[in-house]
C-alpha positions as CSV (number, residue, x, y, z in Angstrom):
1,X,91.1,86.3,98.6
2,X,89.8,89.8,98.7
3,X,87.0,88.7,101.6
4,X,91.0,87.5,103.5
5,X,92.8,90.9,102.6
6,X,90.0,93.1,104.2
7,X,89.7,91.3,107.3
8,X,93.4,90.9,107.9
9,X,94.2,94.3,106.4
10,X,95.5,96.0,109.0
11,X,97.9,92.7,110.3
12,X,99.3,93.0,106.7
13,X,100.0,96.8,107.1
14,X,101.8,96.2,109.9
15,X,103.5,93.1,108.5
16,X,104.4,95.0,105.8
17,X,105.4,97.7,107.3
18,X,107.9,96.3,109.6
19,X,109.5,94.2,106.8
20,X,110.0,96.9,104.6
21,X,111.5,99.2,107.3
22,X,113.5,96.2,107.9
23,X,114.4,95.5,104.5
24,X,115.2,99.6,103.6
25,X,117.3,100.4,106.9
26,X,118.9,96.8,105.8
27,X,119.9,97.7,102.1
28,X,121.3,100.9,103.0
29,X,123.5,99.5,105.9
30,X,125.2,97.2,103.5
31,X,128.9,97.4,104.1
32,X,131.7,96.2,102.1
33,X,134.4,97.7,104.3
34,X,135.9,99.4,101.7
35,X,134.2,102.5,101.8
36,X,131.7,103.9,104.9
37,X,128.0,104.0,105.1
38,X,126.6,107.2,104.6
39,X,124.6,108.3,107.2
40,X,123.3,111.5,105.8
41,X,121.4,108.8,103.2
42,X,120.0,106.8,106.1
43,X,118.9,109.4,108.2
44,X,117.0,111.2,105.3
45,X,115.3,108.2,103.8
46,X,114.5,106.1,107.2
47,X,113.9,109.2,109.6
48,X,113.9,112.3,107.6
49,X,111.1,111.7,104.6
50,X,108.8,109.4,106.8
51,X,108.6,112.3,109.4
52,X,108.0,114.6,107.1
53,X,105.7,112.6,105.7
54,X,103.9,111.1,108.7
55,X,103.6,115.3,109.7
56,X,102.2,116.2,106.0
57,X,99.6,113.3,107.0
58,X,98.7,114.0,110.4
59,X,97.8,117.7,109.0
60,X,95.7,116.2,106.5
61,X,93.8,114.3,108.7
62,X,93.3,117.5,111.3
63,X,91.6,119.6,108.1
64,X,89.9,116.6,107.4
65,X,86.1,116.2,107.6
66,X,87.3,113.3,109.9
67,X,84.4,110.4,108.8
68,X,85.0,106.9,109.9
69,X,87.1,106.1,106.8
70,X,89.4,109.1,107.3
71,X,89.7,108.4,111.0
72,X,90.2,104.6,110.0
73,X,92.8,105.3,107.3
74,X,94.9,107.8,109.5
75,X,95.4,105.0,112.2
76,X,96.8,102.3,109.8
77,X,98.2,104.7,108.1
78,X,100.1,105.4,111.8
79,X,100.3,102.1,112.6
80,X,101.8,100.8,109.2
81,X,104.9,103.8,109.9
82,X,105.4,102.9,113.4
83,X,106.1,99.3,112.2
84,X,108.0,100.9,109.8
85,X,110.4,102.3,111.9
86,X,110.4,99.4,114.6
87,X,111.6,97.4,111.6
88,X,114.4,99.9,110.4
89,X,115.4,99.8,114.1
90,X,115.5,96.2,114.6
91,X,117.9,96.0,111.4
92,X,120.0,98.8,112.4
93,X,121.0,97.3,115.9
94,X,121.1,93.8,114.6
95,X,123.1,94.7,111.8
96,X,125.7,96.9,114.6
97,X,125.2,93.8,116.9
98,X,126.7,91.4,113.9
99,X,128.6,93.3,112.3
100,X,131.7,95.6,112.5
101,X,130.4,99.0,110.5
102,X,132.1,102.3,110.4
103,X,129.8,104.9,109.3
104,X,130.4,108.6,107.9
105,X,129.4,111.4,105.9
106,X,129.8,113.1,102.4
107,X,127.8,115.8,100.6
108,X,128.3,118.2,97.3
109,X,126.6,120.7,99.0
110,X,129.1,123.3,101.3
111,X,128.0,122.3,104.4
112,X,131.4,122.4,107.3
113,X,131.4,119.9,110.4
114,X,130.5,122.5,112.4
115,X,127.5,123.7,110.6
116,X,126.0,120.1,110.8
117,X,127.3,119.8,114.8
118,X,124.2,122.8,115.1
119,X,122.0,121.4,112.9
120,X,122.3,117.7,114.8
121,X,122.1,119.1,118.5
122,X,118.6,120.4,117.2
123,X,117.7,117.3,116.3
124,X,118.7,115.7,119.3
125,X,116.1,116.1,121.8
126,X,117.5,113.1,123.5
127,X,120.8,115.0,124.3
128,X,120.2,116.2,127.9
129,X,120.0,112.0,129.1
130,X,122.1,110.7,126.1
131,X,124.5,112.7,125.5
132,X,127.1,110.1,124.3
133,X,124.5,109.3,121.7
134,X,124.8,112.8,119.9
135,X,128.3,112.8,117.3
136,X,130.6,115.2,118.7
137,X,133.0,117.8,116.7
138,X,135.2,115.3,116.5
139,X,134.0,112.3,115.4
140,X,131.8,114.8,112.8
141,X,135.1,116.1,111.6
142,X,137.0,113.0,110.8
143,X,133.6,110.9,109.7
144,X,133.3,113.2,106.6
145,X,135.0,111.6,103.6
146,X,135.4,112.3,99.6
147,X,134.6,109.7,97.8
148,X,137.3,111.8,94.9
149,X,140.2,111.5,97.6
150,X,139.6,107.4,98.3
151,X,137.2,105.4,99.8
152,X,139.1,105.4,103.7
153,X,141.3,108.1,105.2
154,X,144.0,106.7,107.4
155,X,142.8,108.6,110.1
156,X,139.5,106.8,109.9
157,X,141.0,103.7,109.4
158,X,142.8,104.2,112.9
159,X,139.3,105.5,114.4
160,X,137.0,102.7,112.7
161,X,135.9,101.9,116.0
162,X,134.8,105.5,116.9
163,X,133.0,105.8,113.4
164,X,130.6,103.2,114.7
165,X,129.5,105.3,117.4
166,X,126.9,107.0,114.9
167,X,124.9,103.9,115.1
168,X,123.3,105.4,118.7
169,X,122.7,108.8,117.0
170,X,120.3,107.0,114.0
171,X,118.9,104.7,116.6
172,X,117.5,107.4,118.9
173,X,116.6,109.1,115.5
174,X,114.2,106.5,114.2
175,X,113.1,106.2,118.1
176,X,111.9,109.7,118.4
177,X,110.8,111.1,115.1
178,X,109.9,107.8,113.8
179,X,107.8,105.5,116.6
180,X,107.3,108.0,119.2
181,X,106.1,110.8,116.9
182,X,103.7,108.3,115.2
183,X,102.6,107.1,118.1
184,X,101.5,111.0,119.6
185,X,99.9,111.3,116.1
186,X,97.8,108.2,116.7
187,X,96.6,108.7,120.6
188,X,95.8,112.4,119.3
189,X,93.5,110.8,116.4
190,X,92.2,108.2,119.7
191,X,90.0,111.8,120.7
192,X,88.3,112.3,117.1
193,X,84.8,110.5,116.4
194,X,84.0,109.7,113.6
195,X,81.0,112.2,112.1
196,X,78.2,109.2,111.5
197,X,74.5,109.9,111.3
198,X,72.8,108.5,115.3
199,X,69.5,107.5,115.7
200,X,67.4,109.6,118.1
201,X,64.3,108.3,119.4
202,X,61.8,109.8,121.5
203,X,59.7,107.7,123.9
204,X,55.9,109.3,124.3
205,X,54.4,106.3,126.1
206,X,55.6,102.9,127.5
207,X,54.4,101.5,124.7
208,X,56.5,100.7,121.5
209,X,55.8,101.7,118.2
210,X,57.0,100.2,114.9
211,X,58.1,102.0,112.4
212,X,56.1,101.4,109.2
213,X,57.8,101.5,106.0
214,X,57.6,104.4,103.7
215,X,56.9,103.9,100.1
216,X,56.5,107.6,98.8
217,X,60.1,107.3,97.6
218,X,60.6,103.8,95.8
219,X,60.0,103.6,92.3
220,X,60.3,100.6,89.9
221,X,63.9,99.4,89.0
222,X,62.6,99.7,84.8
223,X,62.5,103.7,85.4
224,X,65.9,103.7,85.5
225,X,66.7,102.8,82.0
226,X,65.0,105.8,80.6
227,X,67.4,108.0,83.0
228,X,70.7,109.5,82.7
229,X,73.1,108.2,85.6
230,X,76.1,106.9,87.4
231,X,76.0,103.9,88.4
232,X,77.9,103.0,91.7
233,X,78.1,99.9,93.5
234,X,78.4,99.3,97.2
235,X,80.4,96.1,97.3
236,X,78.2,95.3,94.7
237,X,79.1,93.9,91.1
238,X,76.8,96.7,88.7
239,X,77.5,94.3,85.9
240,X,74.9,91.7,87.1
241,X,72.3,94.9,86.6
242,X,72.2,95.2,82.9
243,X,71.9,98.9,83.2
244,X,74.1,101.8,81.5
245,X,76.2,104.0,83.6
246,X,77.3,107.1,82.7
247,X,80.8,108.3,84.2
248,X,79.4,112.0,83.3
249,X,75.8,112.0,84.9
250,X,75.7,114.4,87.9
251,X,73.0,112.0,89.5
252,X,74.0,109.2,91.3
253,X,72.4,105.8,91.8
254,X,74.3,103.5,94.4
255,X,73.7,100.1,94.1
256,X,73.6,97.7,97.1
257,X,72.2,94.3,98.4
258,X,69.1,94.0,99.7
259,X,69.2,90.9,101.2
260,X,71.7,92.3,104.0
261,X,71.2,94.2,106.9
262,X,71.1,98.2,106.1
263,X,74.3,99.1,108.1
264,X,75.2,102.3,109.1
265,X,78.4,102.4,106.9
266,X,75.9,102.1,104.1
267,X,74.4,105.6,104.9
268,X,77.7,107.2,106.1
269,X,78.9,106.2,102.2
270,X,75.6,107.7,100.7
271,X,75.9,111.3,102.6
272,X,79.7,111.1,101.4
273,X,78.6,111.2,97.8
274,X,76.1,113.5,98.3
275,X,78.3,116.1,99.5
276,X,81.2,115.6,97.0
277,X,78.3,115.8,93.9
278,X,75.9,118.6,92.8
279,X,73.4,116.0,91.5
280,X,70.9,113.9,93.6
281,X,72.2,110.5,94.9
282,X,69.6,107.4,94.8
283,X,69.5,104.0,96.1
284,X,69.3,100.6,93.8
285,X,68.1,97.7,96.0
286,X,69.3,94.7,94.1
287,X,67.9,91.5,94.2
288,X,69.9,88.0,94.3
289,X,68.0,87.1,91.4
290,X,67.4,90.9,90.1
291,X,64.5,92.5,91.4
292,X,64.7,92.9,95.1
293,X,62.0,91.1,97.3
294,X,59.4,92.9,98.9
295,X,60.2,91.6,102.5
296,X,63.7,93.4,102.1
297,X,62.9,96.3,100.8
298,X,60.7,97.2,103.7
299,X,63.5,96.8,106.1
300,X,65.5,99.4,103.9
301,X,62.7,101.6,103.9
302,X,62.1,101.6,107.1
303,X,65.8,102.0,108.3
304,X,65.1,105.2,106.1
305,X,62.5,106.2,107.9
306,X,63.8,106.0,111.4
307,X,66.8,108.0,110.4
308,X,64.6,110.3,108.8
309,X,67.1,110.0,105.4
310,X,64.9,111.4,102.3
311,X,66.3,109.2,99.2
312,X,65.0,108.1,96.4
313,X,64.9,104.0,96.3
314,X,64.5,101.8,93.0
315,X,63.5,98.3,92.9
């Protein structure tokens, strides 16, 4: 199950994305008819809060060291709100498409229809092409209700058609600040690399030479039980070790599985910890049947060597 959930993890994010978007823009567009949908509570919890949000995110990930699992987590991160939105959409113009809704507007706070005409024609970058999808002073003025004074004026009653109109406003609104602003967010993030450790050769002669493993470094796996360390594992289970972690240590021994192919995540991980800890980070190379086999450990060692990484390995 967890093997499934990391290789399909970012067709779930986007599953679930669109789905809940779907679901949210859905709950709050529930209409009885005898009262209107507020659209000052959709707009702030479908377009308002996830824009704010996706912002507060994308300046994260700009001050960020910007490694592969930043870079990696800001794009389904992006991709899981764009769904997001495309799914409020899709609910918003089925519901309108299948339903007769009149939408309007009620606050505490002392906020005129004139005050929120302003504030709305900032929003509305869409206006200079669309202008028949930004609310007028009219329709703001007799959409406002009190919930104190009954559910429906008369007025609106006799304009229920007009009310509806709001549904184009909220529809370019989760358009613009909601899949198009992701999306810039995303093709910006398309131009960061992610800060991994290369492999530089240099080629003196036509002729290849291995690189011989380096065993100034290892040291046997029985050491370790006289130390005082935390004990990490790379998609390892530490349990199997029989060794005693301790959540204080500074010094840092990551575990990981000698029998597969040193991968370049692996060392990204290892220069991660080493910069978020004062103490010295080492490597465990566990065994399938507890000590690790010579033949593998070479390969580690050597992968060490070629990237010129100076840790300390246990067997």
């Amino acid at each position: 199950m967890v093997e499934f959930l990391k290789k399909y993890k970012a067709l779930l994010l986007i599953g679930g994305g669109f789905a809940f978007g779907a679901a949210a823009s859905g709950g709050l567009l529930l209409y009885s008819g005898k009262e209107l949908v507020n659209l000052l509570v959709y707009f702030t919890f479908i377009v308002l809060l996830p824009a704010l949000f996706s912002i507060f995110s994308f300046v994260s990930f700009l001050i960020s060291k910007k490694g592969e699992k930043e870079i990696l987590a800001f794009k389904l991160s992006s991709f899981s709100g764009i769904f997001f939105s495309l799914g409020a959409l899709f609910s918003l113009i089925l519901t309108v498409a299948t339903k007769d809704i009149a939408f309007g507007w009620a606050t505490t706070l002392n906020i005129d229809a004139s005050a929120l005409k302003a504030a709305l024609d900032k929003i509305a970058l869409w206006k200079p092409f669309c202008s028949s999808c930004v609310p007028d002073a009219r329709l703001i003025e007799i959409s406002r209700f009190n919930r104190l004074g009954g559910a429906v004026s008369k007025e609106q009653i006799q304009n229920a058609l007009l009310l509806g109109q709001w549904w184009k406003f909220l529809a370019f609104s989760i358009l613009v600040y909601g899949v198009l602003l992701r999306t810039l967010f995303y093709l910006i993030s398309l131009f960061f690399k992610s800060k991994k450790i290369e492999f530089v050769s240099s080629i003196e002669s036509e002729n290849f030479k291995p690189v011989t493993a380096d065993y100034k470094n290892i040291a046997d796996l029985d050491e370790l039980k006289n130390e005082k360390f935390k004990l990490i594992g790379y998609h390892f289970d530490t349990s199997k070790l029989n060794l005693q972690s301790d959540e204080s240590a500074k010094n840092i021994v990551v575990a990981v599985k000698s029998w597969e192919v040193p991968i370049m995540d692996f060392f990204d991980f290892l220069e991660e910890q080493k910069e978020q800890n004062s103490g010295s980070v080492a490597i465990l190379l566990a065994g399938l049947n507890g000590r690790a086999d010579k033949k593998d450990a070479d390969i580690w060692l050597r992968k060490l060597k070629e990237l010129n990484l100076n840790y300390k390995v246990y067997r």
